[in-house]
Structure formats: structure tokens, C-alpha cells
C-alpha positions as CSV (number, residue, x, y, z in Angstrom):
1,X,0.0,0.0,0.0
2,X,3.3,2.6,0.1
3,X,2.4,2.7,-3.6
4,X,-0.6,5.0,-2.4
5,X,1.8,7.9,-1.9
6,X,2.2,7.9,-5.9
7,X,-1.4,9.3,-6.1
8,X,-0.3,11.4,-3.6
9,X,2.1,13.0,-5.5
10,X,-0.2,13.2,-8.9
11,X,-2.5,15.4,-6.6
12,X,-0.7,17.5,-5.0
13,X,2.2,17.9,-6.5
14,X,0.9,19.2,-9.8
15,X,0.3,22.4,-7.7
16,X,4.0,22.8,-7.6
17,X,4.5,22.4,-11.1
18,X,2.5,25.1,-12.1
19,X,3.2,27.2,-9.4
20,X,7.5,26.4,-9.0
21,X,7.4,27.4,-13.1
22,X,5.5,30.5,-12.4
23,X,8.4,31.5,-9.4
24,X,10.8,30.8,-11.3
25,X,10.0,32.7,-14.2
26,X,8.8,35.8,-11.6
27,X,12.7,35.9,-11.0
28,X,12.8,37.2,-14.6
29,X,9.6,39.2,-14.8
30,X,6.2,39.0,-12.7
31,X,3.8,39.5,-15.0
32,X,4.9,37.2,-17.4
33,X,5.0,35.0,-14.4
34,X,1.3,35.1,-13.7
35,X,0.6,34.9,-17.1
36,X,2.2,31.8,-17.7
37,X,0.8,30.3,-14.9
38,X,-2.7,30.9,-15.2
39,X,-2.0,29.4,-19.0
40,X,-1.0,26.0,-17.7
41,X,-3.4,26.0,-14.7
42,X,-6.2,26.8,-16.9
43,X,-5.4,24.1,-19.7
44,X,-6.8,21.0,-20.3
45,X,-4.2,19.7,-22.5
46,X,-2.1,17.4,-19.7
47,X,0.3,15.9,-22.5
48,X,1.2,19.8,-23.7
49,X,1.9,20.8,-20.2
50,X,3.7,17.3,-19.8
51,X,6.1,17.9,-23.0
52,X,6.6,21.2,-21.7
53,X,8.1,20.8,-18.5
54,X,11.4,19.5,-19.4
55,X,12.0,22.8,-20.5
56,X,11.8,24.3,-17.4
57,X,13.9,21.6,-15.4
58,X,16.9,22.9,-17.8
59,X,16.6,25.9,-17.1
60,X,16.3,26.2,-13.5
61,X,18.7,23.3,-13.5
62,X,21.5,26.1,-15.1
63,X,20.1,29.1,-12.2
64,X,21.0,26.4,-9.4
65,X,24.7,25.5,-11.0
66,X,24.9,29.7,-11.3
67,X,24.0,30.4,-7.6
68,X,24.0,26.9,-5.7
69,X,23.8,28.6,-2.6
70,X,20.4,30.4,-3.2
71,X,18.3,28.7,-1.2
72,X,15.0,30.3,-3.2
73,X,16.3,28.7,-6.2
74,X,16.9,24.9,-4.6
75,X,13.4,25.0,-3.2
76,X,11.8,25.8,-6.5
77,X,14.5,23.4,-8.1
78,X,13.3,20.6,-5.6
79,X,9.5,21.5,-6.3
80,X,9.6,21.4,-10.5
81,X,11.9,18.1,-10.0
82,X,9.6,16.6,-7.8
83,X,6.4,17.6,-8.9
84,X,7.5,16.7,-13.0
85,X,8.5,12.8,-11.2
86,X,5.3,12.3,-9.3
87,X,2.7,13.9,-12.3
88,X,4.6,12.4,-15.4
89,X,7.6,10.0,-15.1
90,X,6.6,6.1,-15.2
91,X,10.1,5.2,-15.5
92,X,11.0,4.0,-12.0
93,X,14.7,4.4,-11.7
94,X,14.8,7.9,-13.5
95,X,11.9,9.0,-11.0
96,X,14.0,7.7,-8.4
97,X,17.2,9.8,-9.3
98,X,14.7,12.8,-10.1
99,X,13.3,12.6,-6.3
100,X,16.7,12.4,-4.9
101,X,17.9,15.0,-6.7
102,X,14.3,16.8,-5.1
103,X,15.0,16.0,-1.7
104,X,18.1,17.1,-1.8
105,X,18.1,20.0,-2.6
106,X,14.9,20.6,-0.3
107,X,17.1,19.7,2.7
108,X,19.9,22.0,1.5
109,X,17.4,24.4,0.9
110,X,16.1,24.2,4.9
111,X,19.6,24.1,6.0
112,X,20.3,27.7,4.2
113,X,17.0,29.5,5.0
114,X,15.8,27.8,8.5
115,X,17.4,28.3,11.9
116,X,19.2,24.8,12.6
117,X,17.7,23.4,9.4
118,X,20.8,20.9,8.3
119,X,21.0,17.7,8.8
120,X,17.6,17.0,9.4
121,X,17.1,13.8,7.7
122,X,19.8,12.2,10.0
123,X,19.0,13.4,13.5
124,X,17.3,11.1,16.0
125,X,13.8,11.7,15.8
126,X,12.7,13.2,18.8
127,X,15.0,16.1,18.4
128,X,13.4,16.4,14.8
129,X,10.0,16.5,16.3
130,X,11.0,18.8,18.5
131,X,12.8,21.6,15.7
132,X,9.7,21.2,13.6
133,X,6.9,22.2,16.6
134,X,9.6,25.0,16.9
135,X,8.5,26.6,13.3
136,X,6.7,29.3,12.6
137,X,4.6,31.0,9.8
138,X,7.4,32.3,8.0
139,X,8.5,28.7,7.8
140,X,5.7,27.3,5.7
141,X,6.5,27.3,2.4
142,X,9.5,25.6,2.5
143,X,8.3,23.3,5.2
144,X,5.6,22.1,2.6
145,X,8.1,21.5,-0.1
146,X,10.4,19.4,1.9
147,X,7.6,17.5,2.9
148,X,6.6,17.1,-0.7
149,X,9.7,16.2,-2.0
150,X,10.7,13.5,0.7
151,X,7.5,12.4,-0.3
152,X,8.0,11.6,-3.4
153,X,11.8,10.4,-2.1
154,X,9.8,7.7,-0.3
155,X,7.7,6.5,-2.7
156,X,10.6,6.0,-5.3
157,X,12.3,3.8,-2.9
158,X,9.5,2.2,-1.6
159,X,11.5,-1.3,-1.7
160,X,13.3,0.0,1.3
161,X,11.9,-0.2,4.9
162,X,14.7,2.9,6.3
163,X,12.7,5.1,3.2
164,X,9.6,3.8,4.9
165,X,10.6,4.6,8.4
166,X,10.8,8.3,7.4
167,X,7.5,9.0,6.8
168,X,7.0,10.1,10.2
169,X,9.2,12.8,9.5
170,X,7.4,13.4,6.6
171,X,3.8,13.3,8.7
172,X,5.5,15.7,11.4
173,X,6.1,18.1,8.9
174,X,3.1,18.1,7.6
175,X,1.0,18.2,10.5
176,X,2.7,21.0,11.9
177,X,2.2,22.9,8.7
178,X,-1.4,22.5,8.6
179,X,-1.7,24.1,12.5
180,X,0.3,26.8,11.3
181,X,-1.1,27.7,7.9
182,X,-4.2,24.9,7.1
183,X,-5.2,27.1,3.8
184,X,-1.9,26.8,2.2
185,X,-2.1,25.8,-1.2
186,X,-5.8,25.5,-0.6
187,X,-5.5,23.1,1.8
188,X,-3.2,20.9,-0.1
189,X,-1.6,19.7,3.0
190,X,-5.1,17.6,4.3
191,X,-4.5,15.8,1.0
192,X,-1.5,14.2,1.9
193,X,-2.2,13.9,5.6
194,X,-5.5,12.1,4.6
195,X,-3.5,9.8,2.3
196,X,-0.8,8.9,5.3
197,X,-3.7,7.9,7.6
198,X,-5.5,5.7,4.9
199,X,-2.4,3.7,3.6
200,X,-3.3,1.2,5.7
201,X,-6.0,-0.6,7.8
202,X,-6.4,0.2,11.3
203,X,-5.1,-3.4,11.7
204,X,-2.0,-2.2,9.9
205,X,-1.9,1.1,12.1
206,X,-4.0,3.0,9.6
207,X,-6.4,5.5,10.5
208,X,-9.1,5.4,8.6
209,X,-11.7,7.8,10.7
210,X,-8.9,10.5,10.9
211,X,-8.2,10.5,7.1
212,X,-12.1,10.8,6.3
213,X,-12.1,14.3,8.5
214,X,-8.6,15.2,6.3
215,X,-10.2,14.6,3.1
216,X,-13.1,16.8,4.0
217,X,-10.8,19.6,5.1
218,X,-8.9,19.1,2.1
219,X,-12.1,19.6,0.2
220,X,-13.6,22.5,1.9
221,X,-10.3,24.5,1.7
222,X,-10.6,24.9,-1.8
223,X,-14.7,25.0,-1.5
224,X,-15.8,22.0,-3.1
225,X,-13.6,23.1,-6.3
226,X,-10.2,20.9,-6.0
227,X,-12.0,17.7,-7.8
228,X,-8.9,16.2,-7.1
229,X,-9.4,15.9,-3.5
230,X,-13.0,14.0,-4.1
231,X,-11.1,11.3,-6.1
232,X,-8.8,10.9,-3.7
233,X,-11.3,10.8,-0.8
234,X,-13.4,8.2,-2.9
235,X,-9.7,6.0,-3.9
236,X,-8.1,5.9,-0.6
237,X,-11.1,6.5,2.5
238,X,-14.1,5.0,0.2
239,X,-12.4,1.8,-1.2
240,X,-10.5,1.3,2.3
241,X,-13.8,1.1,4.3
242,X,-15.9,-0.4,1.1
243,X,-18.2,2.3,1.5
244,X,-19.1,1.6,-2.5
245,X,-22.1,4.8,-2.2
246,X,-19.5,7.2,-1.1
247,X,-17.2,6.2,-3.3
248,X,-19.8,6.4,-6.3
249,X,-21.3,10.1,-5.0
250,X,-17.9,11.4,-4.9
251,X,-16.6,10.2,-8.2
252,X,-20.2,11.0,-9.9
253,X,-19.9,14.1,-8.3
254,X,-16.6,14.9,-10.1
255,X,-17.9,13.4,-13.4
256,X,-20.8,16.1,-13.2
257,X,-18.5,19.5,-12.1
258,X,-17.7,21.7,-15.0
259,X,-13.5,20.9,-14.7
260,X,-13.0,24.8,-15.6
261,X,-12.0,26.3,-12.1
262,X,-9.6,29.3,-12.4
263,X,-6.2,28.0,-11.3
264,X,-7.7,24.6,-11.2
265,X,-8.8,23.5,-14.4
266,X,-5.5,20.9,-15.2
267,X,-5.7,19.6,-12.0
268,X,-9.9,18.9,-12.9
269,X,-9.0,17.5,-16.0
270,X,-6.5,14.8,-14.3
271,X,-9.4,14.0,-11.9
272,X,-12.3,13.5,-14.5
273,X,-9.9,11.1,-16.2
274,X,-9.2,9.3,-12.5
275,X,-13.0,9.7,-11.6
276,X,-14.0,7.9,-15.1
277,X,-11.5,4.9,-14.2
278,X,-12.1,4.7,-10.7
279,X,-16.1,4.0,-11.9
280,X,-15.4,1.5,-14.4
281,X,-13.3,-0.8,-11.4
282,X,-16.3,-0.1,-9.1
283,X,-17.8,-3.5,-10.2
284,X,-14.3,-5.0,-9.8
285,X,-13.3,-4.1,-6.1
286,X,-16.4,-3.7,-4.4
């Protein structure tokens, strides 16, 4: 069931895309910045914005190798990487060096902008738990895409129980973003937080109740708009308990919304196409 955290990724993650690219290029000039990402949040066409990405990864790859010590630069670096793996790259070992790279650069990123943030995937836990309750507001955004990017780190080396073990980290950081700033990214963090709890059954140490109420929040952050979060509520909470009419309200639900959401309409395309597949198993798995 680590294989979950793929869909994870797919979800959530395509929020980075879009928004690293549009960062990035804001270096160079904001309003072309805003431009360009309202173009590839508002288009349908997934395999343009696929082939396109590349393009970008070059590119900032060559502003990180110019200032490797800009720590803006690494985060938005780990994000594109990262997010580009997750949303587009079947190929498992060039998704795994592609999240290493992410994650690496998301840790040096923390250790340049956050007080005592190095070294944070090697101390004992419990003084990790302790440096992230000690963050702040400020310390969101790149909070949120270490989190993400160790994500994505996990998944690609799913065949390795120490990658496992780090999820905790991973859930620490997350839960402590979502006290400090729940309507980042619309909420994006109750996606992965509801996906965490729903890996497994509660046999297994899953929380299945817990990741229902995330889901919810997840959806209600972004008012009902995010179709995304309804397929993932109806994949991971609906399948898990075999609640087959939740899962087939949710997914007819997002088969019925109008996928044109400003800043949300590739993300609404990916879940029609999820929403559609997830129906036709129905008969299968319930």
C-alpha cells in the first residue's frame, strides 16, 4: 500500500508544477510570471503541459549551477523536479534519481534558509520532532516543499523499509504545517495527511476515521472546487472502508463539475480522467 503515496504526489504535487514554473520565471519578470501560470493551470491539454516541463527543469537546473547557494532557487528546483516525477515519469529508476535530486536539494534548501535546518534527515527523531513544533509561519513554504519532496523520495524507494521509516518525519512536517497555515495551497496539505492515515487498515496502524475528516478539510479548503481531493477521498477512504455509495457520489460528483476552475482546471481534467477509471473498477473491487 506505500504505492498510495504515488497518487499522492499526482494530486498534490501538480500544484508545484504550475506554481515552481510561475516563481521561477517571476525571477525574470512578474507579469509574465502570472501569465504563464494561469496558461498551464487553466489548460486542459495534460500531454502539452507534460512535453513542456522539461524545459523548465533545464533551465532552473542552469540558475541552481549559477548560484548553488540560493536557497530560493533549490526549493523551487526541488519542487519542479519533484512535482514533474510524481505527475509524469513512469520510468521508475529515472523517478528515483529525479526525487533524490528533489529531496536534496529541499534539505539544503532548509539548511540555508531555516534556523538549525541541516541535517535534518539524519537526527534522532525526537529532536526532529522537536525543531519542527519550533517553526513558525514564516517557515511554511518551505516546510511544505520538503515534505513534498521527501514524499515523493519515499515513494521511489518504496522497496526500502529505512525510506519507509521516514514518513514520520514526513507526517510531522506536515501536521505542523497544517496548525500553522491549514489554507496553504488550498488546503493541499489535508491531501497528503489524509492519504498517510489511509495507507493502511487500522489493523495495519492506519487510521481510517482520521483520514475521512482530512479529506473533507482538504475539500472544503478549496470550496468544493479541488475535484482532485474528491477522487482521492473516494480511492483511498471510500475503497479502504468499502463504502461503495460514497465512493460512487464522490466520483459521480466529479464526473458532473464543470472541470473549468480558475487555477484549477489541469488539476480537474486529471481528476475526471481518475474519476472515469475509478467507476469503471467499481464492479471489480467492491
Amino acid at each position: 500500500m506505500v504505492m498510495n503515496i504515488y497518487k499522492c504526489g499526482l494530486l498534490a504535487l501538480l500544484v508545484g508544477l504550475v506554481s515552481g514554473c510561475a516563481s521561477l520565471v517571476g525571477s525574470v519578470t512578474r507579469g509574465f510570471a502570472e501569465d504563464l501560470s494561469t496558461a498551464i493551470l487553466d489548460n486542459q491539454d495534460i500531454a502539452m503541459v507534460r512535453d513542456g516541463a522539461p524545459a523548465y527543469l533545464i533551465l532552473i537546473d542552469s540558475m541552481v549551477a549559477r548560484s548553488p547557494d540560493d536557497a530560493f532557487m533549490l526549493q523551487q528546483s526541488a519542487t519542479l523536479h519533484s512535482a514533474y516525477a510524481a505527475a509524469f515519469v513512469a520510468d521508475e529508476n529515472r523517478a528515483r534519481l529525479l526525487h533524490t535530486k528533489a529531496r536534496a536539494q529541499a534539505l539544503e534548501a532548509a539548511c540555508l534558509s531555516l534556523q538549525d535546518g541541516c541535517d535534518l534527515n539524519r537526527r534522532p527523531y525526537k529532536e526532529f520532532a522537536q525543531w519542527v513544533q519550533a517553526r513558525q509561519v514564516k517557515d511554511v513554504p518551505i516546510m511544505y516543499t520538503l515534505a513534498t519532496a521527501w514524499t515523493g523520495w519515499i515513494q521511489s524507494h518504496s522497496d526500502d523499509f529505512s525510506a519507509i521509516a521516514d514518513l514520520a518525519r514526513v507526517k510531522a512536517l506536515m501536521v505542523r504545517t497544517s496548525e500553522l497555515q491549514p489554507e496553504y495551497q488550498e488546503g493541499g496539505v489535508f491531501l497528503y495527511l489524509g492519504i498517510f492515515e489511509t495507507l493502511f487498515p487500522p489493523s495495519m496502524g492506519g487510521n481510517p476515521d482520521a483520514g475521512k475528516r482530512y479529506f473533507e478539510q482538504a475539500i472544503g479548503f478549496s470550496g468544493g472546487k479541488n475535484l482532485l481531493a474528491k477522487v482521492a477521498y473516494a480511492e483511498e477512504y471510500a475503497r479502504l472502508v468499502f463504502d461503495r455509495a460514497l465512493h460512487d457520489r464522490l466520483l459521480e460528483e466529479v464526473l458532473a463539475a464543470d472541470v473549468r476552475q480558475p487555477g484549477l482546471t489541469l488539476m480537474n481534467t486529471v481528476a475526471k480522467e481518475q474519476a472515469q477509471l475509478l467507476l469503471e473498477s467499481a464492479d471489480d473491487y467492491f
